[in-house]
N, C-alpha and C positions, 0 to 999 in steps of 0.2 A: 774139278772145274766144271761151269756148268755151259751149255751149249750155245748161251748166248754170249760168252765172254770167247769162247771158241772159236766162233763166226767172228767176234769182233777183234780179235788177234790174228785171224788167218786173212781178216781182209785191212790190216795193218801193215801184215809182212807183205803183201799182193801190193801194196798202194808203194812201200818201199823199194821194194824191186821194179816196179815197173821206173818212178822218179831217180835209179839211180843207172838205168837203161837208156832211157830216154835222151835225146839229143839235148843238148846246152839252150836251144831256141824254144824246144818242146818243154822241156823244164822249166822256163821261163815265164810260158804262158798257163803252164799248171799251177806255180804258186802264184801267178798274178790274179787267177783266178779265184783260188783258197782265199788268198786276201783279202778280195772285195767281198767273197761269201761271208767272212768271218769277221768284215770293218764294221758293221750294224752291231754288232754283239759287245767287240770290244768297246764300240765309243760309249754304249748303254751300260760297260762295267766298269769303264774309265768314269761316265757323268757321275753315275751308282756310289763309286769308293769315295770321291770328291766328296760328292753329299754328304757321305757318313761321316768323316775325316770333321768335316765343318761343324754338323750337330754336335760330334762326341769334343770335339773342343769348347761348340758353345752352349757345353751344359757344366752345373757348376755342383760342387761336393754338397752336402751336405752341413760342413762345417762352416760354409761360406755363407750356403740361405741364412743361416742361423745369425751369423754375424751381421748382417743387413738387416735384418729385420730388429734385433737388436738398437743397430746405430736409425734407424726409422720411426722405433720408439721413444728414444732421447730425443732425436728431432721432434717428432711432437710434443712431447712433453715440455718442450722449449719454447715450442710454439704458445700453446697453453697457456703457459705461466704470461710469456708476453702479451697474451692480447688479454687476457685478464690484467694486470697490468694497467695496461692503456685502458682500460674502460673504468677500472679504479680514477685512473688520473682525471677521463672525462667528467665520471663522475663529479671528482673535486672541484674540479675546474665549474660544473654547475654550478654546485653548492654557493665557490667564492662569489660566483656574479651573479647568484640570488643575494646572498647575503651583503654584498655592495650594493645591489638598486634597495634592497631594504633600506639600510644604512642613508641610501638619498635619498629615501622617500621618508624617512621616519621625521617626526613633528620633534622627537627628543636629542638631546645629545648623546652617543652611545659609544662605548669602550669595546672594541670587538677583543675577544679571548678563545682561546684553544682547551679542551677537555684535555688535562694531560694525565689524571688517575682518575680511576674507580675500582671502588670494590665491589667482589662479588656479593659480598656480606651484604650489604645497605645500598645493591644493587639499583634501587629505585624509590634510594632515599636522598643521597648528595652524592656529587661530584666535584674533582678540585680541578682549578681553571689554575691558568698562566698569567693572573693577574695580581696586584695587591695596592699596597698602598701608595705605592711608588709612581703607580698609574692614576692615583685618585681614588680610589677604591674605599668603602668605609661597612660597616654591615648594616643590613638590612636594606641593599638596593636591588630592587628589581632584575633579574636576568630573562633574554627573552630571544627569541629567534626572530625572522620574517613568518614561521610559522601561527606562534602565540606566546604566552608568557610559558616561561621554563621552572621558575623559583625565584630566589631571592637569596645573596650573600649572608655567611652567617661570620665563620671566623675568619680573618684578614688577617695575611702576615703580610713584609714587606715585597715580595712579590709573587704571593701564588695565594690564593682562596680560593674556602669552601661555599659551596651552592646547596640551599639546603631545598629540593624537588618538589613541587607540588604537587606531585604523589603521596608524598611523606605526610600523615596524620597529622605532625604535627606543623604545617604549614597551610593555613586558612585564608581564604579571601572574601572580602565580600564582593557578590556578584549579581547580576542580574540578565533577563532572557529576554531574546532579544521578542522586539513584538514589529506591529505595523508598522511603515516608517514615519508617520507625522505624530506617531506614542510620544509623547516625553520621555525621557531614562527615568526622572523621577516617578513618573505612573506604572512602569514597567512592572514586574516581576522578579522581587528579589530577593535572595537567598544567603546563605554562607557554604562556601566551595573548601572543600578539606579530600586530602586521600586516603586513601583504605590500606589497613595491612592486608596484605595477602601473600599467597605461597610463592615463592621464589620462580616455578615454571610459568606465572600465570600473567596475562595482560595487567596492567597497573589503570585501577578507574578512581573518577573523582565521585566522590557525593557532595552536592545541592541540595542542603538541611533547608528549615524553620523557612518554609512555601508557605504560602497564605493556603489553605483549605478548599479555597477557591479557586485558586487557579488554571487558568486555561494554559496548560504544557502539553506540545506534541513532542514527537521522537523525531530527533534532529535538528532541530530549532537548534541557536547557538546560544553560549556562554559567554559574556564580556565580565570584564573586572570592573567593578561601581566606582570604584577608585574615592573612599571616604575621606573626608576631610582630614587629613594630621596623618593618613595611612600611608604602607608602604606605596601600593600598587596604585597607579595612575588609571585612570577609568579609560574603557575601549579597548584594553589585551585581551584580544581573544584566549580563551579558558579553553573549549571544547563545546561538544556538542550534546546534547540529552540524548540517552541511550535506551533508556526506560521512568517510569513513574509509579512511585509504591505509596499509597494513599495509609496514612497514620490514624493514629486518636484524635492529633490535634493540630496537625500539619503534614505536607505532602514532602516526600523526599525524590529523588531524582540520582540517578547514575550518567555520572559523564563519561564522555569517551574524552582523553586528551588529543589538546589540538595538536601536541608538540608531537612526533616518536621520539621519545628519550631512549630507546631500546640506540638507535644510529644518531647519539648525537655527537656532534664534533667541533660543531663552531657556536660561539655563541655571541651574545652583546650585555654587558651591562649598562643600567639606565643611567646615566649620570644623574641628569634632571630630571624629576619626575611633576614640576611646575607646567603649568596650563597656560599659553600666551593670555595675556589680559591684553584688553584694549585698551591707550593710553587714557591714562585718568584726565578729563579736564583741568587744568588748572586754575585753580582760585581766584576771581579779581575782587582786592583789599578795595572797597570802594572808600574812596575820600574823605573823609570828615570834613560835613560841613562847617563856613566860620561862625565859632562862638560866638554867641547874641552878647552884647555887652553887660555886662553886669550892672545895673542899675545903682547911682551911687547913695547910700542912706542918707536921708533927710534928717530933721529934730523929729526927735522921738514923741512921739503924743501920744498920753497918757488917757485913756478911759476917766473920765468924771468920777468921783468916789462920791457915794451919798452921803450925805450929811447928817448925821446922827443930832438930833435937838438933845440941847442938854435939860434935864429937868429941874422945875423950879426949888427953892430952900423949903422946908414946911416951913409952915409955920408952927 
């Protein structure tokens, strides 16, 4: 044993023997004393163990963070999806009340219809609508957005057709660019609008053939449809825009951008009537005949004098 534990046992048993010597009153005032020496210590081990007691309660396993963080991730991904979601809907909700003030701004009668298939194959050749015959529908009528023109109906069943794109090579227009605004559309600059094949990854452009050699075409200027006599397309559907100009042998050609994105199309219109208000024709005034002069009644008929031929004398 070592000498400091020696001392503090020999002055243990000295402190015990004297407190059990000691008077009842003397006694009284020695542990009153120990007590208030040793009340600082305890209340600082009594605050101390509290404390600890509290932390080691409010801390949580391992298996627990895990499980929160878990249920934290669901919650947002719930979240996610909802506001994505509503911003979808915003979206549409656009769309419809674009494609309503069109509708009341348009000069035509129009059939509005829904994309409801495409294929990947002929991606950005046709698409089939929710419409047919049942609606009025017949082929070859004009399809168009508040955008610009879209295509043109090809096959019609009784309630769903095909839209064949103006993308699609084989879907042509005649068109013309736009110029000054007091040009005539007849004096303008006109062309034939058809789409390109191209690779499946790639943007869909139009070409604007058989340009006059002469012509003044910048980049950007716009594309309207000429709208020909007896033809599908009504003149004024916006086409798109010129994107560049490739000078030929014997004519200039041009690349359009389309007005439409067919890549997010969803709503569409077909034209009903693609007729042009005329202004009422005058009507005709049959003027009167005036009254017949009376016919003058025939006299005795009088004959021209006949000349008188002399007869000639007998010989003699």
């Amino acid at each position: 044993m070592s000498r400091t534990s020696i001392i503090a046992l020999s002055a243990f048993v000295v402190l015990v023997v004297l407190v059990l010597t000691m008077r009842t009153t003397a006694a009284q005032n020695l542990q009153r004393w120990v007590l208030q020496l040793v009340r600082p210590i305890n209340k600082a081990t009594t605050s101390t163990a509290s404390q600890l007691d509290a932390f080691g309660k409010g801390l949580k396993t391992l298996d627990q963070l895990e499980r929160e963080v878990r249920d934290l991730r669901v919650d947002n991904e719930q979240l996610r999806t909802a506001n994505e979601m509503m911003n979808e809907k915003i979206a549409e909700n656009n769309r419809l009340r674009d494609a309503l003030g069109f509708k009341q701004r348009s000069n035509f009668s129009l059939i509005p219809a829904r994309i409801i298939a495409r294929s990947a194959s002929t991606w950005w050749s046709t698409v089939q609508i929710d419409r047919g015959e049942a609606d009025g529908l017949d082929s070859d009528m004009p399809v168009v957005t508040d955008q610009g023109l879209v295509g043109k109906t090809t096959t019609v069943a009784a309630n769903t057709a095909y839209v064949l794109l103006i993308t699609d090579e084989n879907c042509k227009v005649s068109a013309y660019v736009e110029g000054s605004g007091d040009m005539p559309v007849e004096a303008r600059v006109k062309g034939l609008i058809s789409g390109e094949r191209i690779a499946e990854a790639s943007s869909p452009e139009l070409s604007l053939n058989f340009l006059p050699k002469t012509a003044q075409i910048a980049e950007g200027q716009k594309v309207f449809s000429y709208g020909v006599a007896g033809g599908v397309f009504p003149r004024g559907l916006l086409l798109g825009a010129i994107k560049s100009v490739q000078p030929h042998e014997l004519d200039l050609r041009a690349t359009v951008a389309p007005a439409v994105d067919l890549a997010r199309l969803e709503n569409v219109f077909i034209v009903r009537d693609t007729r042009e208000a005329e202004a009422p024709k005058a009507t005709a005034v049959t003027p009167t005949p005036a009254a017949a002069a009376p016919t003058p009644t025939p006299g005795p008929t009088v004959r021209a004098a006949q000349p008188v031929t002399p007869t000639p004398a007998g010989r003699r």
